[in-house]
C-alpha positions as a Markdown table, in Angstrom:
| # | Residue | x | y | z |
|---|---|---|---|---|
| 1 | Unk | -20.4 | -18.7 | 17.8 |
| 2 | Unk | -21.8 | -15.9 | 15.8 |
| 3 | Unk | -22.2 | -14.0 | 19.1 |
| 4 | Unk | -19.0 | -13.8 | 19.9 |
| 5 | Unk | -17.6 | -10.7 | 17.7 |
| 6 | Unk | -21.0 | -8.8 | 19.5 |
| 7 | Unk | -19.7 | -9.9 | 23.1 |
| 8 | Unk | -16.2 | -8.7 | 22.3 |
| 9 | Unk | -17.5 | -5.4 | 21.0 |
| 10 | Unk | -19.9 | -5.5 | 24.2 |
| 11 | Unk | -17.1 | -5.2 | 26.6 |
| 12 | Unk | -14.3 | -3.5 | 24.8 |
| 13 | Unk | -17.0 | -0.6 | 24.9 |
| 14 | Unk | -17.9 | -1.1 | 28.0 |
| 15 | Unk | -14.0 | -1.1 | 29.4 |
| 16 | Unk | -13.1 | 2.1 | 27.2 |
| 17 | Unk | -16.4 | 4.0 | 28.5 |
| 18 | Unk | -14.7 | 3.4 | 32.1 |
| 19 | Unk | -11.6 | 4.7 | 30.6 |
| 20 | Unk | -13.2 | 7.6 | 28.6 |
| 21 | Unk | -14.8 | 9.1 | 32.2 |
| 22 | Unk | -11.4 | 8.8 | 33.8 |
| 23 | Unk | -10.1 | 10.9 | 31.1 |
| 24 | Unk | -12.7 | 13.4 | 30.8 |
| 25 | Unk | -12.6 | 13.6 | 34.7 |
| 26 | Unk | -8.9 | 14.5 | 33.9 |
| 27 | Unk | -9.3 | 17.2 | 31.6 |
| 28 | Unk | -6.8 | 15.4 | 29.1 |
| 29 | Unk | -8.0 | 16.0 | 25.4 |
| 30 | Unk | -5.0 | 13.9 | 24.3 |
| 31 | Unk | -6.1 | 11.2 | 26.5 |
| 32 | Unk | -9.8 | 11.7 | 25.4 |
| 33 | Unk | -8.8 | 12.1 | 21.7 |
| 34 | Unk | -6.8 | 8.5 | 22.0 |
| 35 | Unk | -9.6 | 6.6 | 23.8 |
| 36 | Unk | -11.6 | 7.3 | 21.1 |
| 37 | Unk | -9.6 | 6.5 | 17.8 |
| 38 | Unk | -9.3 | 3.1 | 19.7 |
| 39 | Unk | -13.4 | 2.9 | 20.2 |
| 40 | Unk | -13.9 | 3.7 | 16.9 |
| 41 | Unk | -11.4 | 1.0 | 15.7 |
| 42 | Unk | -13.4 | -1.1 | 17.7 |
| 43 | Unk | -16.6 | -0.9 | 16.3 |
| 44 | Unk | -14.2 | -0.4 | 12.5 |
| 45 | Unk | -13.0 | -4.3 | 13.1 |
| 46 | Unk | -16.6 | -5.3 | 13.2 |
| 47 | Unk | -18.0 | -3.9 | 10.2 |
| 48 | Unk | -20.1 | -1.2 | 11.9 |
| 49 | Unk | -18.3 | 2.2 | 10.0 |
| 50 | Unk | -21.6 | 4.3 | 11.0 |
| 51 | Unk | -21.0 | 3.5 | 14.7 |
| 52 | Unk | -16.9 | 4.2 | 14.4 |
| 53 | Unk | -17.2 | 7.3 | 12.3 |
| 54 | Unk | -19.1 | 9.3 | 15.2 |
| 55 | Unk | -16.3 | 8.1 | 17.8 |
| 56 | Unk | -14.0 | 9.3 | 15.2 |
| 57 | Unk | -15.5 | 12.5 | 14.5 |
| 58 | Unk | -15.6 | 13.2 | 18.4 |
| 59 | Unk | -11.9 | 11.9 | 18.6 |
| 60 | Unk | -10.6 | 14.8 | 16.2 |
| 61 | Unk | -12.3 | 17.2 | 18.3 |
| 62 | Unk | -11.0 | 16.4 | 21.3 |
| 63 | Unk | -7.4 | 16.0 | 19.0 |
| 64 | Unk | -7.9 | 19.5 | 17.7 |
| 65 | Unk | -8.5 | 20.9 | 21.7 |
| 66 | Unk | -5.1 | 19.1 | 22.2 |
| 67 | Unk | -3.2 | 20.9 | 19.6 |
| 68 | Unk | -1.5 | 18.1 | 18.4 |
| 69 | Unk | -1.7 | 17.7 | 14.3 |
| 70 | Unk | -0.4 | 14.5 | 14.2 |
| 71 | Unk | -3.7 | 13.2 | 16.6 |
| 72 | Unk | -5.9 | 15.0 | 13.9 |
| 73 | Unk | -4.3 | 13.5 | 11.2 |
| 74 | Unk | -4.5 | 9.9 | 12.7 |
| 75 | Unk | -8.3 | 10.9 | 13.4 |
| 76 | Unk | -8.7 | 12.3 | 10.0 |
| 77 | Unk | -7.6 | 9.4 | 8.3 |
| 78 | Unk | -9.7 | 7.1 | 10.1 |
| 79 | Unk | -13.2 | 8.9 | 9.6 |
| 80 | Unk | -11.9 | 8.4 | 5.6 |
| 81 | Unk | -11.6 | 4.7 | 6.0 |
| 82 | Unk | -14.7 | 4.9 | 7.7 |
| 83 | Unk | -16.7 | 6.9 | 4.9 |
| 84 | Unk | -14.5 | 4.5 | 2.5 |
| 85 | Unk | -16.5 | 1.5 | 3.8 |
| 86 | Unk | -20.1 | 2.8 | 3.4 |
| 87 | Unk | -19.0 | 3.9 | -0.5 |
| 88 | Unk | -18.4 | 7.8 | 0.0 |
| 89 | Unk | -15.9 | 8.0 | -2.2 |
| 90 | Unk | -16.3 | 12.3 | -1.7 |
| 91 | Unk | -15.5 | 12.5 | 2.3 |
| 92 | Unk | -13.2 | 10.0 | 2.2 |
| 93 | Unk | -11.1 | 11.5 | -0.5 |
| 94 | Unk | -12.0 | 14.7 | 1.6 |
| 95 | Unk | -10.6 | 13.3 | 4.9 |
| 96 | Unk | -7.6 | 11.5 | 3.3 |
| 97 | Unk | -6.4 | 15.0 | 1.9 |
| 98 | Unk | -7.1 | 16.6 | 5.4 |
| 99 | Unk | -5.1 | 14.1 | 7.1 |
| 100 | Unk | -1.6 | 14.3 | 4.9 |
| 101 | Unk | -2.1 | 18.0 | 5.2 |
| 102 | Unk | -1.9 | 17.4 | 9.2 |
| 103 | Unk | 0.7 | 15.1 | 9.0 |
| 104 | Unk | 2.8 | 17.5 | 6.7 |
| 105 | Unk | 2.5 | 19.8 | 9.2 |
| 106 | Unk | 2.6 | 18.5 | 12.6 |
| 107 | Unk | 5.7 | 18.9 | 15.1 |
| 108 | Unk | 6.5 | 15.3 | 15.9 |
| 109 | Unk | 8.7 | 16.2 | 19.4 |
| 110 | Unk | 5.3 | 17.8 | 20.4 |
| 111 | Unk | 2.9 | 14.8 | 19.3 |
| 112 | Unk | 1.8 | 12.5 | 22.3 |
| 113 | Unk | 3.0 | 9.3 | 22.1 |
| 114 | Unk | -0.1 | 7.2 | 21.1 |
| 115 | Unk | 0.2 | 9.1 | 18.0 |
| 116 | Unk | 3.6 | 9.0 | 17.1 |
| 117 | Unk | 3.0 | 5.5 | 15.0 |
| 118 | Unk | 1.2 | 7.5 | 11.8 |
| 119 | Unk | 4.2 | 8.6 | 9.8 |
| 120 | Unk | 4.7 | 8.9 | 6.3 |
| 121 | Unk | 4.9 | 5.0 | 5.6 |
| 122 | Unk | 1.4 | 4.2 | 7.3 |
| 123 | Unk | -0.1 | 7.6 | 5.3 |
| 124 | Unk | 0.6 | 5.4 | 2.3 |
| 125 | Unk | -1.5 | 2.1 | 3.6 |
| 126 | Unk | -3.7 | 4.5 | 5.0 |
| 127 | Unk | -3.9 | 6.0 | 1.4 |
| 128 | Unk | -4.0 | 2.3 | 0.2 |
| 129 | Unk | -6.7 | 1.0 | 2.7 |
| 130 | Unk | -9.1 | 4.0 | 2.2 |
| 131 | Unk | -9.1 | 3.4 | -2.3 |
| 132 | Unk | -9.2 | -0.9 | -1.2 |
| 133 | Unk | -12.5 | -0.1 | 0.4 |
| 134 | Unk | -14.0 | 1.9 | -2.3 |
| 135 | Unk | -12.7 | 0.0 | -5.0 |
| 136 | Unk | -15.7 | -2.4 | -3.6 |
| 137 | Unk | -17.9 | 0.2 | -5.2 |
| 138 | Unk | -15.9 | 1.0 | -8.1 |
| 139 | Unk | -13.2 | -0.9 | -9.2 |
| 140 | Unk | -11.3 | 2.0 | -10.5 |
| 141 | Unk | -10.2 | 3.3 | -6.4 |
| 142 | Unk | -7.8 | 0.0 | -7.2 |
| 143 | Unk | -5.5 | 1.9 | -9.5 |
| 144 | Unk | -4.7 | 4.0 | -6.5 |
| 145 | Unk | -4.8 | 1.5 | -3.6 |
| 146 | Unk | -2.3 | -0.7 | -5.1 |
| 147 | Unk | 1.3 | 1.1 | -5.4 |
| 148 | Unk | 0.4 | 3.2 | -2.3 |
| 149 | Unk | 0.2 | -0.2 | -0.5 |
| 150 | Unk | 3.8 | -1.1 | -2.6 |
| 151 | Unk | 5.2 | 2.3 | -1.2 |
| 152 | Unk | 4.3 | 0.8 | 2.6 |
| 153 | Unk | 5.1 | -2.8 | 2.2 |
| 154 | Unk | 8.8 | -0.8 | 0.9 |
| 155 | Unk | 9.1 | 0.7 | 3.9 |
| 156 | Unk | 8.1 | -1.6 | 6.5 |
| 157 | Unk | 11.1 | -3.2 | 8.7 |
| 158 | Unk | 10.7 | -7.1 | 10.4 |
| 159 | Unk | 9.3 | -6.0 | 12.9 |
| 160 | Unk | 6.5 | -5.0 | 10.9 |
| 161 | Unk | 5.0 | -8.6 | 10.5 |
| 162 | Unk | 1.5 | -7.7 | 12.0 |
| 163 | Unk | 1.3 | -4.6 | 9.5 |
| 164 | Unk | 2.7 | -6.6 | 6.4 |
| 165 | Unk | 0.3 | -9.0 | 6.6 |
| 166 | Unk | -2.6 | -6.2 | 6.9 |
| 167 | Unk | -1.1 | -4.8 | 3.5 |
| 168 | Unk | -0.5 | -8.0 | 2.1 |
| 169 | Unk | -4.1 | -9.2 | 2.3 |
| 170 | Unk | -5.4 | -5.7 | 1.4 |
| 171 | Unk | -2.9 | -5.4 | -1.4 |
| 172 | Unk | -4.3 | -9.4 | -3.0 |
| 173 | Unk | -7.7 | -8.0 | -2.3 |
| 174 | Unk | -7.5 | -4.6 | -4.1 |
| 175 | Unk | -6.0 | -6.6 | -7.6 |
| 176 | Unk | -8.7 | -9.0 | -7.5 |
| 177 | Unk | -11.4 | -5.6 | -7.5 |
| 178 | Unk | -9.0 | -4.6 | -10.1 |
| 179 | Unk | -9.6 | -8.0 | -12.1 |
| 180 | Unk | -5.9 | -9.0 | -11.6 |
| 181 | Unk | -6.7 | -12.3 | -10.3 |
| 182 | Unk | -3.0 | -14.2 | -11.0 |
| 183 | Unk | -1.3 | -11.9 | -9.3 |
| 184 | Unk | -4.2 | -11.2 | -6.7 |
| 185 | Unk | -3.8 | -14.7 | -6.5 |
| 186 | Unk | -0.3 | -14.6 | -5.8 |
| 187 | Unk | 0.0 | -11.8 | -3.3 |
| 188 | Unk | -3.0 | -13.7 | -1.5 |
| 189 | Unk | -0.7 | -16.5 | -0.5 |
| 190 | Unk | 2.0 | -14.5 | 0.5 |
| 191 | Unk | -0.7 | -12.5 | 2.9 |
| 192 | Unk | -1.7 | -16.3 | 3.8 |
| 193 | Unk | 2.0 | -16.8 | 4.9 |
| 194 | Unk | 2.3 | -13.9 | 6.8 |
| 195 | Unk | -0.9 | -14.0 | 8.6 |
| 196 | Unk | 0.1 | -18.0 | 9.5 |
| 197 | Unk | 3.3 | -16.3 | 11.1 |
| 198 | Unk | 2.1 | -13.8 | 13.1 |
| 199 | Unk | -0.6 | -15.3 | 14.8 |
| 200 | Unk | -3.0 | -12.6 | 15.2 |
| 201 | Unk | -7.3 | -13.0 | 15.4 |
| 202 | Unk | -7.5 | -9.2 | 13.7 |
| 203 | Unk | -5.0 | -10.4 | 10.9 |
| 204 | Unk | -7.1 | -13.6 | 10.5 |
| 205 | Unk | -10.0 | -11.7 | 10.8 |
| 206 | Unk | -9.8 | -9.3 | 7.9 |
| 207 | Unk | -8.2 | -11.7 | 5.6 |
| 208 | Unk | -12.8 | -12.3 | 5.2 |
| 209 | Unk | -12.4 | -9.5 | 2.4 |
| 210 | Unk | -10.3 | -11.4 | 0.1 |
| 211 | Unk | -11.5 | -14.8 | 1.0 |
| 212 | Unk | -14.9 | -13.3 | -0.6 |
| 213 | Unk | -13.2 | -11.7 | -3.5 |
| 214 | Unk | -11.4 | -14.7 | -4.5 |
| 215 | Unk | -14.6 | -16.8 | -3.9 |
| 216 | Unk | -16.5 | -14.6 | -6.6 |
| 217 | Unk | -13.6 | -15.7 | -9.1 |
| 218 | Unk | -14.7 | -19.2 | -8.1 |
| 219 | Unk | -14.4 | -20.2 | -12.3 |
| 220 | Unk | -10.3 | -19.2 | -11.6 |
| 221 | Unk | -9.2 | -22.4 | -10.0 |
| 222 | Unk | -6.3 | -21.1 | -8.0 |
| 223 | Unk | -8.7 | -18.1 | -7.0 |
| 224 | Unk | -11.4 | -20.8 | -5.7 |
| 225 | Unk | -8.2 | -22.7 | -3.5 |
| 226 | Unk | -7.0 | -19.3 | -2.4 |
| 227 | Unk | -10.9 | -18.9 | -1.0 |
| 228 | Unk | -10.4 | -22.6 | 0.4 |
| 229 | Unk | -7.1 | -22.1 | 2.1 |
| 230 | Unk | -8.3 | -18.7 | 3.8 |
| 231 | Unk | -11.8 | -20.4 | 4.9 |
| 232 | Unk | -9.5 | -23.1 | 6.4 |
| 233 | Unk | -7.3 | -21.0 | 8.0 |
| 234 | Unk | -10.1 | -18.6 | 9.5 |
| 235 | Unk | -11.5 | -21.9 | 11.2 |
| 236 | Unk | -9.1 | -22.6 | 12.9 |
C-alpha cells in the first residue's frame, strides 16, 4: 500500500517525540542531539529533505551544546545530504566542508557513543552520497561521487554488508548520471547481490534511485533488465 511508508513515518515520529521529551526533561544535549539525527533520517528515507533538514539543523545545536565535534560533524554531514537532495549544490558543499573540518578535529575518547560510527571511511560515502544526489541536477557532482565511494567500499570490512550494499547501489547510480551505463550496469548487479544478501527493507528501499536511472537508459538493454531485476526484487 502506498500508505504504508506515511504510517511508518507516522509512528517512528511519534515514538522519537516520546523519546525527545524524556531527553529534554534530562538536560542531555548528547541525548537530544542523537534523537534528532535519527528523526531526521527518518523523514531523509522517505524523500522529505525539507522536513529532515530542520531536525538536523536543531540536532547540531544541541550537538554543539554537547561539546562533542564528532556529533557536529555527523549532524553537519547530514544537513549536506539533505540540501544535496533539493539541488543546493552551495550548502551542501558548504556543510560537507564543515563536517570533515569537525571530524579532523574531534577527540574520539570524548565522543558519545552513538557518534563514534562517522570515521574517516563513512566521510568518504558521506562525500560520495552528498555529489550522487546532486549529480541528479548536474551530472558533473558524478566525477566526485564516484572514487570517494571506491575509497569506502576499500575500507569497508564483512561486516559491513548493510553499508556495502548502500555504496554499491549509490556507486551504479552515480555512473549511470555520469553516462557510464556498462559499468553502471555492472556495479548495479553487484549492489543487486548484495542487497539480496543482506535482507534489509532500507537497502531495498533505496535501490528506487538506480532502478529509475537505469529505466531512463531503457534503449541499453542490460540497463532496461537491470531496471527489471530491481523492480522484481523491490516487490517482493
Amino acid at each position: 500500500s502506498t500508505l504504508f511508508p506515511y504510517t511508518t513515518l507516522f509512528r517512528s515520529r511519534s515514538h522519537f517525540a516520546t523519546a525527545l521529551e524524556f531527553a529534554k526533561q534530562s538536560g542531555d544535549s548528547s541525548l537530544m542531539s542523537n534523537i534528532m539525527y535519527r528523526i531526521g533520517r527518518v523523514y531523509l528515507h522517505h524523500g522529505e529533505p525539507n522536513d529532515a533538514l530542520k531536525w538536523f539543523q536543531l540536532g547540531q545545536i544541541a550537538a554543539q551544546d554537547s561539546g562533542s565535534e564528532l556529533a557536529v560533524a555527523v549532524l553537519c554531514g547530514n544537513e549536506a545530504w539533505a540540501y544535496a537532495m533539493m539541488g543546493d549544490d552551495v550548502q551542501a558543499k558548504k556543510l560537507l566542508g564543515r563536517s570533515r573540518d569537525e571530524l579532523a578535529r574531534a577527540n574520539l575518547n570524548e565522543a558519545p557513543d552513538w557518534a563514534r560510527f562517522y570515521n574517516d571511511t563513512d566521510m568518504y560515502a558521506m562525500i560520495g552520497t552528498v555529489h550522487n544526489e546532486l549529480a541528479a541536477f548536474d551530472p558533473r557532482h558524478a566525477a566526485v561521487a564516484i572514487p570517494a565511494f571506491g575509497q569506502a567500499l576499500a575500507r569497508y570490512d564483512d561486516m559491513m554488508g548493510r553499508s556495502a550494499a548502500f555504496t554499491l547501489t549509490m556507486l551504479a547510480t552515480a555512473h549511470l548520471r555520469q553516462g557510464d551505463v556498462d559499468h553502471g550496469v555492472h556495479v548495479g548487479r553487484k549492489a543487486l547481490a548484495a542487497a539480496a544478501t543482506v535482507k534489509s527493507k532500507r537497502v531495498t528501499d533505496r535501490l528506487k534511485p538506480l532502478e529509475i536511472e537505469a529505466a531512463r537508459r531503457s534503449t541499453n538493454p542490460e540497463s532496461r533488465e537491470l531496471s527489471y531485476l530491481i523492480r522484481q526484487q523491490r516487490s517482493v
